[in-house]
C-alpha positions in Angstrom: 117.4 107.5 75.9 114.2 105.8 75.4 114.5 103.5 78.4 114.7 106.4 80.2 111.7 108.4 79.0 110.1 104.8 79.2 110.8 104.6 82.9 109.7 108.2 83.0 105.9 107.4 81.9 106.0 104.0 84.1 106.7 106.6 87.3 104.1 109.1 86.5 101.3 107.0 85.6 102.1 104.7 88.8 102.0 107.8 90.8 98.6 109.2 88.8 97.0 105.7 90.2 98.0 106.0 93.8 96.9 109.7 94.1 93.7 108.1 92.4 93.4 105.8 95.5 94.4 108.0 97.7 91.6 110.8 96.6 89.1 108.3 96.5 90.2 107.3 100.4 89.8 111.0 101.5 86.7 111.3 99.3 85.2 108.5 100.8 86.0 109.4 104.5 85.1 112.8 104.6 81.4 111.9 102.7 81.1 108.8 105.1 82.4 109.7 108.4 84.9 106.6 108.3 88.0 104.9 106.7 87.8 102.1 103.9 90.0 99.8 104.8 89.0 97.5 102.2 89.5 100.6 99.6 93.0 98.6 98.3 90.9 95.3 98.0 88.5 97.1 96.0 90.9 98.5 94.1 92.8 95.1 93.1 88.8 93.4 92.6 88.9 96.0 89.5 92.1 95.5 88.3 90.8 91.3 88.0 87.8 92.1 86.4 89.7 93.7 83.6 92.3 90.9 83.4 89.1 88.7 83.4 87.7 90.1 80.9 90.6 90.7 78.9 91.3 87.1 79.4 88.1 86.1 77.9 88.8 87.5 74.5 87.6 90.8 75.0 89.8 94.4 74.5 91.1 95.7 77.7 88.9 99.0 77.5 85.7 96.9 77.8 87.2 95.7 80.9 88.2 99.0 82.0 84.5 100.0 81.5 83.0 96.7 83.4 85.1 97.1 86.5 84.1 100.3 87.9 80.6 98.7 87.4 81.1 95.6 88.9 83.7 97.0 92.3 80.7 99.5 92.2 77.8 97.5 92.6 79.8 95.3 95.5 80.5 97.8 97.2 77.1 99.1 97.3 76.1 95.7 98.7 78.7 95.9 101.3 77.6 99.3 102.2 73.8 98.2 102.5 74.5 94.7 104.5 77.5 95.7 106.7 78.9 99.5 106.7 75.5 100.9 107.5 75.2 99.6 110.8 78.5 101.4 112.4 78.4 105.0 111.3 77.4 105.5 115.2 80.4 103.8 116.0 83.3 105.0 113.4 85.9 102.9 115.2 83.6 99.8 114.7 83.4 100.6 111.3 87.0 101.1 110.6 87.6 97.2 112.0 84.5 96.0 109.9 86.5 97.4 106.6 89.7 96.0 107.7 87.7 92.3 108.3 86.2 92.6 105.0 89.7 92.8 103.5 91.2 90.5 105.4 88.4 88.0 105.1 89.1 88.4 100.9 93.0 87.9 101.9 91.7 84.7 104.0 89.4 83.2 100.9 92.7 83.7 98.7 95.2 81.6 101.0 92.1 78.6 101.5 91.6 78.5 97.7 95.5 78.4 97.1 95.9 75.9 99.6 93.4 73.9 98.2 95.1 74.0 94.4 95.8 70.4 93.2 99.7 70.6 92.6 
């Protein structure tokens, strides 16, 4: 009985996070004009930062507090240097989220490849 009420919170509070990203995805598409692609990268960059944080010693809710922070100011950047340019062009923009994703995705495979095993 408590696996299953276990089980029970695991769902739901899997299912609060995903209608978290998802709000933030309409949120962010209806103020902007465009679609995040990168939004799941982002949200993964956050989830790090508190796993590196928590890995340095400190508790996991100073980690929860960095990370919004941290995803926040980057994204800022990202808007400034790259997004800005293409709200004339929403399709434009759409790809230009998508390569900013994918070029995180690439950085991951080169820096695995390039492990010492």
């Amino acid at each position: 009985m408590d696996t299953l009420f276990i089980a029970l919170f695991e769902i739901l509070s899997f299912g609060a996070i995903v209608v978290l990203v998802v709000l933030g995805l309409g949120i962010i598409a209806s103020m902007m004009g465009i679609f995040n692609f990168a939004q799941g990268e982002f949200v993964l960059l956050g989830a790090y930062i508190t796993y590196l944080v928590h890995s340095a010693g400190l508790p996991v809710a100073v980690g929860m507090l960095a990370a919004p922070f941290a995803v926040g100011a980057l994204g800022l950047v990202l808007e400034r240097l790259v997004v800005w340019r293409f709200y004339a062009a929403p399709i434009v923009a759409m790809l230009g989220t998508y390569a900013l994703g994918l070029s995180r995705r690439l950085e991951e495979d080169v820096s695995r490849t390039n492990e010492v095993v």
